[in-house]
Rosetta silent file (secondary structure, phi, psi, omega in degrees, C-alpha in Angstrom):
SEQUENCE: XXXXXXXXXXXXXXXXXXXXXXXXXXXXXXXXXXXXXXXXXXXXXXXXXXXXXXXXXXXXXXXXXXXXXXXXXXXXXXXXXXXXXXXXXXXXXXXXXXXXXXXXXXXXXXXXXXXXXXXXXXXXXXXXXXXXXXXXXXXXXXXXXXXXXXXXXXXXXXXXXXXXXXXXXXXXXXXXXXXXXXXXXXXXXXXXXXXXXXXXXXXXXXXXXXXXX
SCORE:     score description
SCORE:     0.000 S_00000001
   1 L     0.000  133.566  163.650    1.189   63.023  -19.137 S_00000001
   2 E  -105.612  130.488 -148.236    2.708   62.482  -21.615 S_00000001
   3 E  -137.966  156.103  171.106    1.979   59.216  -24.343 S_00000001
   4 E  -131.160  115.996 -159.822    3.410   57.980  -27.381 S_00000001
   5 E  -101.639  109.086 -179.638    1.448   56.165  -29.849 S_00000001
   6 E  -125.967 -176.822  171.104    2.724   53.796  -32.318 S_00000001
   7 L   169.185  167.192 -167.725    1.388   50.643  -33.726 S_00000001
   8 L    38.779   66.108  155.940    1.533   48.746  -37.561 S_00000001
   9 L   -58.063  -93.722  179.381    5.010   48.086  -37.244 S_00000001
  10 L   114.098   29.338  165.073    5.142   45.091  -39.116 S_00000001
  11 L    78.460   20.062  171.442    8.325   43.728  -37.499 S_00000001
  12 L   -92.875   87.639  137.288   10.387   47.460  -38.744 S_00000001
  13 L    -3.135  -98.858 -176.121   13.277   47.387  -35.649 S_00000001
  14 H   -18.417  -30.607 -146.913   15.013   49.559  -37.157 S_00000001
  15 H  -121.153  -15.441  177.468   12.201   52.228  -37.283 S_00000001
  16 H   -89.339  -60.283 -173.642   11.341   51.681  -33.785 S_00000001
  17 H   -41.438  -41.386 -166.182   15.074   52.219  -32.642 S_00000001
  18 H   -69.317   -3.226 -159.963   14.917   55.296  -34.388 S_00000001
  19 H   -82.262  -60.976  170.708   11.713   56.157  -32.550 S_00000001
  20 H   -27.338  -40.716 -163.768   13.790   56.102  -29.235 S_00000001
  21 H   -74.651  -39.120 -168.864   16.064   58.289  -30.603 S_00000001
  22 H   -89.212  -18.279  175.191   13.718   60.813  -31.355 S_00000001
  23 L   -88.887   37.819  174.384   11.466   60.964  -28.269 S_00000001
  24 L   -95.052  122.627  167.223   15.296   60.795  -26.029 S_00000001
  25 L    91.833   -3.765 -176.915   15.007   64.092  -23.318 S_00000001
  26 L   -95.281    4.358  159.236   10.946   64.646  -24.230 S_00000001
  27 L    59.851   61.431 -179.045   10.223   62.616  -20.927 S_00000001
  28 L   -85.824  135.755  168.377    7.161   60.247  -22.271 S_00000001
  29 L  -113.237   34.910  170.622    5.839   58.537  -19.603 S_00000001
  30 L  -175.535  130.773  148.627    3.869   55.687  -21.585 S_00000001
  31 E   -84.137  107.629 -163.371    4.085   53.953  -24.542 S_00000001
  32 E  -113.541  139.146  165.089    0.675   52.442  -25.917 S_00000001
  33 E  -100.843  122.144 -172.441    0.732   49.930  -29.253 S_00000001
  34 L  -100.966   20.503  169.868   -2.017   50.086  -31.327 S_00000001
  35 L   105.713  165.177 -159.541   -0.963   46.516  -32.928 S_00000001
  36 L    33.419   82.618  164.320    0.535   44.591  -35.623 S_00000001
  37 L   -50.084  -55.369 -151.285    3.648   44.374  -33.959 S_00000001
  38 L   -97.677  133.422  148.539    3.906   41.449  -36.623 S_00000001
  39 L   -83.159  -35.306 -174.506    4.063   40.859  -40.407 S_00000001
  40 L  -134.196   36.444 -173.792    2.816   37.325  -40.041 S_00000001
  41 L    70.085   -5.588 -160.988    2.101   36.665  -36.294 S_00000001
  42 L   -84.447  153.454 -169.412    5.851   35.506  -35.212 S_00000001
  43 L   -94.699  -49.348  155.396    6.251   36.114  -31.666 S_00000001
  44 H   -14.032  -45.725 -143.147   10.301   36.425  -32.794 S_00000001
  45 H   -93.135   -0.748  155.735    9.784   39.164  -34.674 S_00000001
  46 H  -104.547    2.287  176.478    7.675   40.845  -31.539 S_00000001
  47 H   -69.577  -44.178  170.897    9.708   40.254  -29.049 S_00000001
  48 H   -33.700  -60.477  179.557   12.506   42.147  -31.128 S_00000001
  49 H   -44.833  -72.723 -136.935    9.958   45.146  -31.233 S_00000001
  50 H   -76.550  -39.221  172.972    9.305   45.061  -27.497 S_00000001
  51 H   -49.586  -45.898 -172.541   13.013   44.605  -26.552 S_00000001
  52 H   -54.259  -33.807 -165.326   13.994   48.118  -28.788 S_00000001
  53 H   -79.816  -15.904 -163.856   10.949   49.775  -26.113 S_00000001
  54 L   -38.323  140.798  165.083   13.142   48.712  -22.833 S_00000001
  55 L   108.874   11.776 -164.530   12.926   51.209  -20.536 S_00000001
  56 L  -149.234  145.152  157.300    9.384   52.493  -21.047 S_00000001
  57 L   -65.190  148.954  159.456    5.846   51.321  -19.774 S_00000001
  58 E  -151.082  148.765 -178.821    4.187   50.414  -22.198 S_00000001
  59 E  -131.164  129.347 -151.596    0.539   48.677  -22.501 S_00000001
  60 E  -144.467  138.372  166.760   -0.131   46.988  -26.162 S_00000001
  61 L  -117.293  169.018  165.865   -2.978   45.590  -27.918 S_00000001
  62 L   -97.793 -170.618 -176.125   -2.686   43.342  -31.134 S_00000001
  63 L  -114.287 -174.092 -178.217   -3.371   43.898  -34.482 S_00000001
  64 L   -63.329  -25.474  165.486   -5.315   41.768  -37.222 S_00000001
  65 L   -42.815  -68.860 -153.839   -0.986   40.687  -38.198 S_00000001
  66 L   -60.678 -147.007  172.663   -0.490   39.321  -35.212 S_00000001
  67 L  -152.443  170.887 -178.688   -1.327   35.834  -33.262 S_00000001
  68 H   -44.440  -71.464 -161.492   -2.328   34.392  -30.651 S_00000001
  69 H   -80.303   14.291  156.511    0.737   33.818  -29.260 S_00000001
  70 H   -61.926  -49.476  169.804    1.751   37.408  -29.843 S_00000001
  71 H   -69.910  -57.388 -178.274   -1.017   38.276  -27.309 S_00000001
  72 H   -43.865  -25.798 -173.105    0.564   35.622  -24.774 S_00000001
  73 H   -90.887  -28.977  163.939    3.852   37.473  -24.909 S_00000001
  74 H   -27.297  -59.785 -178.510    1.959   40.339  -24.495 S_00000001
  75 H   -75.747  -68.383 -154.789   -0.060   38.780  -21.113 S_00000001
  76 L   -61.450 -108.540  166.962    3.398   37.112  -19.959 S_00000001
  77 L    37.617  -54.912  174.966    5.039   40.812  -20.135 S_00000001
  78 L    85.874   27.354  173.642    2.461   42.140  -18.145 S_00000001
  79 L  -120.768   -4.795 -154.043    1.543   45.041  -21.029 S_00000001
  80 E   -77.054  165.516  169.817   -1.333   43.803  -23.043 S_00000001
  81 L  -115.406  -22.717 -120.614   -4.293   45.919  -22.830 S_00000001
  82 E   -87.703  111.846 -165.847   -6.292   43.707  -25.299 S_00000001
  83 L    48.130   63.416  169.206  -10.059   43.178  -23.344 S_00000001
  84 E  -137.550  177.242  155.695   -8.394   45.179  -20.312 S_00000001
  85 E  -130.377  136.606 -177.190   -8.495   48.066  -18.372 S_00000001
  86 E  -131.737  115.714  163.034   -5.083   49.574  -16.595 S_00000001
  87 E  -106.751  146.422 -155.408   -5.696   52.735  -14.689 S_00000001
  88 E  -116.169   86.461 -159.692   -2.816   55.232  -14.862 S_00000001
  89 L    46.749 -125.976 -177.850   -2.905   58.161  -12.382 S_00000001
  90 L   -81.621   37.930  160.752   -6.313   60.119  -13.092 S_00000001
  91 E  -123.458  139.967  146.771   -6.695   58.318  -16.703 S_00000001
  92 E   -79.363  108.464 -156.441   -8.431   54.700  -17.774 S_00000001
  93 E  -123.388  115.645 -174.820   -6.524   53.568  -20.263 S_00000001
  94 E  -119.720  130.126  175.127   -9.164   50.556  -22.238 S_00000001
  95 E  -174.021  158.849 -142.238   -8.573   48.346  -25.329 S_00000001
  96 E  -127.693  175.943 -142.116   -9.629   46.000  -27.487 S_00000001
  97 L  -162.837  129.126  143.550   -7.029   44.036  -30.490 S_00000001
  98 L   111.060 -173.171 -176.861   -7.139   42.517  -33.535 S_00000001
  99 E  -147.436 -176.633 -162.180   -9.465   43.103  -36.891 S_00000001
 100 E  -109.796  149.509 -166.209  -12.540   41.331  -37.882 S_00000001
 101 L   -63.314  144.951 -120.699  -13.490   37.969  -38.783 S_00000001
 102 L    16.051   27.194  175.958  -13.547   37.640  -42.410 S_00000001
 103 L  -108.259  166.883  158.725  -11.050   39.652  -42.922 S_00000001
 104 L   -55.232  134.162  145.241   -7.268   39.484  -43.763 S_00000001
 105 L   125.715  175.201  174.040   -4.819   38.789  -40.859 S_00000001
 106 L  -107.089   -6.723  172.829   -4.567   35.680  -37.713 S_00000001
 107 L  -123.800  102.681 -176.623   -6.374   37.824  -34.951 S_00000001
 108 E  -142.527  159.005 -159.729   -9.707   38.541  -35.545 S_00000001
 109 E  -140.615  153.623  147.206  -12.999   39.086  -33.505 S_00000001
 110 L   -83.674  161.712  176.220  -16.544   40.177  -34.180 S_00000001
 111 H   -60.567  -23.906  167.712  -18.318   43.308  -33.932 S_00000001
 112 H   -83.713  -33.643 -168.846  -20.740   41.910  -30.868 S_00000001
 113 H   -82.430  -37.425  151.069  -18.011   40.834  -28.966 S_00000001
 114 H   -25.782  -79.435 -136.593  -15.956   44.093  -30.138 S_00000001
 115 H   -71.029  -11.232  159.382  -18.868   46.210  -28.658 S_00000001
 116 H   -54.560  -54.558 -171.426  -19.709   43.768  -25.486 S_00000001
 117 H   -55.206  -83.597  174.361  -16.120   43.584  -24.389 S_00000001
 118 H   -50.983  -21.530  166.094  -15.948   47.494  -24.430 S_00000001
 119 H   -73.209  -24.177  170.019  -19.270   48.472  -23.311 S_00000001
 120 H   -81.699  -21.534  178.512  -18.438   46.475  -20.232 S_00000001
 121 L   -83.851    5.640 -169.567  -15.060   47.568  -19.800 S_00000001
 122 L  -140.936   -1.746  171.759  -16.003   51.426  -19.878 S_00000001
 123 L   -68.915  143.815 -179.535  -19.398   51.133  -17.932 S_00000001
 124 L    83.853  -41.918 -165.167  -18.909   53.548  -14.703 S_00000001
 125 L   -77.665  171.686  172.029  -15.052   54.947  -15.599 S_00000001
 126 L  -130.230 -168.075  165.223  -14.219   58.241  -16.378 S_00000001
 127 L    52.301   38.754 -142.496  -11.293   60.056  -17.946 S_00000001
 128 E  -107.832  141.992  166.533  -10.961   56.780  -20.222 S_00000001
 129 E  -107.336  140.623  178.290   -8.463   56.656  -23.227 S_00000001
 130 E  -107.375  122.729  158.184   -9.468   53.702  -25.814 S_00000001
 131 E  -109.190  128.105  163.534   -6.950   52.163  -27.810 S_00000001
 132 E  -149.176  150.258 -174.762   -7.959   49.588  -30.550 S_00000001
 133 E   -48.228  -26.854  172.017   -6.431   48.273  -33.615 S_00000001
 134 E  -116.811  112.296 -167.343   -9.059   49.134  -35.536 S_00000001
 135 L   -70.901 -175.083 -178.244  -10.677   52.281  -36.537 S_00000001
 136 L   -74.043  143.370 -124.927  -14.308   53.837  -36.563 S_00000001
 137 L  -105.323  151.086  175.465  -15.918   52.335  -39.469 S_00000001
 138 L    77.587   43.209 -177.887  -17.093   54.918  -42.294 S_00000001
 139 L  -139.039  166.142 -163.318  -14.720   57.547  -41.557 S_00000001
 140 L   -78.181    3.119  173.876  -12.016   59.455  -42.992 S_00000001
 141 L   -97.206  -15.248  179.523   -9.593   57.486  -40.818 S_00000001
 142 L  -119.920   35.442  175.297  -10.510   53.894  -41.869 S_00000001
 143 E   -90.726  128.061 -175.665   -9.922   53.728  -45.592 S_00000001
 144 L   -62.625 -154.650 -168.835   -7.976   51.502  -47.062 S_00000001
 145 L  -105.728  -21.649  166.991   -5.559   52.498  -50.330 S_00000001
 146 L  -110.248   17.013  174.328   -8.301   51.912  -52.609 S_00000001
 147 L   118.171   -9.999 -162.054  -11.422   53.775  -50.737 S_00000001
 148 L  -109.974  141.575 -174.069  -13.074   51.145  -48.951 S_00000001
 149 E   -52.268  142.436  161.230  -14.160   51.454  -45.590 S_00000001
 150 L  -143.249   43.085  168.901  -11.953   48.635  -42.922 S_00000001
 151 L  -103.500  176.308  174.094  -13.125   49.915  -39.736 S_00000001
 152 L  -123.215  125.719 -162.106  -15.653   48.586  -37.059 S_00000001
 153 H   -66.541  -14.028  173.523  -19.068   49.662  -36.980 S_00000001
 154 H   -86.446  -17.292 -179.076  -18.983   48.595  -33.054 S_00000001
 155 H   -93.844  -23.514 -179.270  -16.020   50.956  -32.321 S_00000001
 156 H   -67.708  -35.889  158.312  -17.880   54.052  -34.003 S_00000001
 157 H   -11.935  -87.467 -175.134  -20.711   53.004  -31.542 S_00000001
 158 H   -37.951  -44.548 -158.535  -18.693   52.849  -28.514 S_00000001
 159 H   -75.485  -78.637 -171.697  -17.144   55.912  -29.525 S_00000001
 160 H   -18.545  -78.944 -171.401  -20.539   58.007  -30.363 S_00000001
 161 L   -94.360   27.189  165.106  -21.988   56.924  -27.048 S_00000001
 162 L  -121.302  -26.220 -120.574  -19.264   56.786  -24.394 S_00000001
 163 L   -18.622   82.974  177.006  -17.198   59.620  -25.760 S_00000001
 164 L   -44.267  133.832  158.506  -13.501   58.529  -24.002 S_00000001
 165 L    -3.735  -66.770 -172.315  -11.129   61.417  -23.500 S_00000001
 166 E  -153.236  148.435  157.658   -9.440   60.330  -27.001 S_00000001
 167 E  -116.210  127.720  163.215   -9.168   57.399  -29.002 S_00000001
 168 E   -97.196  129.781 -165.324   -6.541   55.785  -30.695 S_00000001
 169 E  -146.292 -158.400 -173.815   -6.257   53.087  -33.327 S_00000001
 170 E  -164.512 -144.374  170.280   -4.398   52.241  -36.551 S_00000001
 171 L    90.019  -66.843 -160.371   -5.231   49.540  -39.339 S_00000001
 172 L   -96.518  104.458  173.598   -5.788   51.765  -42.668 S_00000001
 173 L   -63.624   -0.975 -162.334   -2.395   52.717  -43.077 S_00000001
 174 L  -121.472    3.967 -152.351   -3.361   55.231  -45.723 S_00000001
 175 L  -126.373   24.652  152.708   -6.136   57.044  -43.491 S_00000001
 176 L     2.755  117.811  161.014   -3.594   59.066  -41.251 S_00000001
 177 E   152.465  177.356  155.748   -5.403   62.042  -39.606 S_00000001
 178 E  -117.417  148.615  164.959   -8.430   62.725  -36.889 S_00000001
 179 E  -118.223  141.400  167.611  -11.763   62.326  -37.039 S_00000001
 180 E   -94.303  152.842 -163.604  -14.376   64.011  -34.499 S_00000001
 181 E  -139.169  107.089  175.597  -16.926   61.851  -33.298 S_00000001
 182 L    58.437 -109.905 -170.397  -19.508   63.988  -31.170 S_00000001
 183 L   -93.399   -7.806 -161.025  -17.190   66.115  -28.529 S_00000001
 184 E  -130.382  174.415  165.954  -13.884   63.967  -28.804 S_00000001
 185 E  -124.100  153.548  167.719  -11.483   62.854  -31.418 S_00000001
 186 E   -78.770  132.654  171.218  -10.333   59.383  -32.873 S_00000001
 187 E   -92.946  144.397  148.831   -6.769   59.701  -33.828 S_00000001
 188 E  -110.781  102.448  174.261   -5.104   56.796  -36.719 S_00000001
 189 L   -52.176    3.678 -178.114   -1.666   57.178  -35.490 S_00000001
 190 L    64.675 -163.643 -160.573   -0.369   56.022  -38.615 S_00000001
 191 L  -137.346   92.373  176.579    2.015   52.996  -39.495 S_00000001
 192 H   -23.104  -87.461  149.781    5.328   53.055  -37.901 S_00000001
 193 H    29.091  -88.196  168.377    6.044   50.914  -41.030 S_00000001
 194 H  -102.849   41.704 -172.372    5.782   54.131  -43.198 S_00000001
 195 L    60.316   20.141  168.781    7.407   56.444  -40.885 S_00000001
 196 L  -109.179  175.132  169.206    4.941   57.734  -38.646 S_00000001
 197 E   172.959  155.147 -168.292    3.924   58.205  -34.843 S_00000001
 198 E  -122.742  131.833  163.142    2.158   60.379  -32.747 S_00000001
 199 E   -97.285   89.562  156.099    3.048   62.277  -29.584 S_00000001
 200 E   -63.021  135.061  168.781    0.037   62.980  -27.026 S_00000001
 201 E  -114.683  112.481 -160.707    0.424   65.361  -24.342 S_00000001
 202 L  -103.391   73.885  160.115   -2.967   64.836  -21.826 S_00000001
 203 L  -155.291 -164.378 -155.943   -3.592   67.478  -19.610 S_00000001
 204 L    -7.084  -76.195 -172.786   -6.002   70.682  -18.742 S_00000001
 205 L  -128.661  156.531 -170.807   -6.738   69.750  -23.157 S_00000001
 206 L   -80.118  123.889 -172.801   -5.364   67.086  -25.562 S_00000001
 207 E  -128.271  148.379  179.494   -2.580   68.301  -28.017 S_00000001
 208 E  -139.768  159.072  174.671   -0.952   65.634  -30.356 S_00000001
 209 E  -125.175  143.330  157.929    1.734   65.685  -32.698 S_00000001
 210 E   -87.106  154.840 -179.731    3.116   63.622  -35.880 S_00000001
 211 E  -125.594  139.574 -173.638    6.360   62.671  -35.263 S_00000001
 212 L   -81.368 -141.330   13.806    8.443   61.407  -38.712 S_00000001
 213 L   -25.618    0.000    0.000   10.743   58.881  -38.569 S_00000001
């Protein structure tokens, strides 16, 4: 299978159409968003995004950017993943939205509800990929531009003791890269934004790519 992971658009069209262009003939069969769709929540400016994707499954969570009613277009769509589960031939594909309450941004949750939501949604499955907006907290993937940790101490958890196929997330736009977290890895797929995305390939072992824009 093949998946393509983008997410902290910020409302850049443009940078999505070009994304089409370059994954045209590589035969992706999923598209996952790992959120902030949005600069400021307008559900305008994600529909635009989601329109540029026709033609592709796709299952999307939000980011800390979005809004509420960002997530609704999401649900009405039929794509969100955000406190879901979808399963997708032999993969669980699980994920949680948004950034944490007292932080910057219009969607934001806590860390018990973070690690409730997901401990319930991943009890029993196997073969499960987690996407959430936010990465695992104290890691070389969730630093912000001046050094400080902006991850969630419930997804390094989650991670440690479920260990999902792969994970994928975004939020510290500066913290690019993998981290390994016991046997697996967390990916930050980077920030469409600033020209990046990642190409997953899933099978016998997981190979990823950046792709530039």
């Amino acid at each position: 299978m093949k998946i393509l992971a983008i997410g902290d658009i910020h409302g850049s069209v443009a940078k999505v159409q070009k994304i089409v262009e370059l994954i045209h003939n590589k035969n992706v069969d999923l598209i996952l968003i790992t959120g902030d769709l949005t600069e400021f929540g307008d559900v305008r400016e994600a529909e635009e995004v989601l329109n540029s994707l026709k033609g592709f499954k796709i299952l999307a969570v939000p980011g800390n950017m979005d809004s509420e009613a960002v997530l609704q277009l999401l649900e009405k769509k039929g794509i969100s993943l955000h406190g879901k589960k979808e399963k997708i031939s032999k993969y669980t594909f699980i994920g949680f939205g948004g950034g944490l309450e007292d932080n910057a941004g219009n969607f934001l949750s806590n860390e018990k509800k973070i690690k409730k939501t997901l401990r319930e949604l991943m009890q029993g499955e196997k073969n499960i990929i987690l996407l959430t907006h936010l990465p695992p907290f104290n890691t070389s993937i969730d630093k912000s531009s001046n050094g400080m940790s902006i991850g969630s101490k419930a997804v390094k958890e989650i991670l440690e003791k479920t260990q999902p196929i792969v994970h994928l997330c975004g939020h510290a736009h500066s913290s690019f890269g993998e981290e390994k977290i016991g046997k697996i890895i967390s990916i930050n797929i980077g920030a469409v934004k600033e020209g990046r995305t990642v190409l997953l390939e899933l099978g016998e072992e997981l190979k990823w790519k950046e792709l530039l824009i």
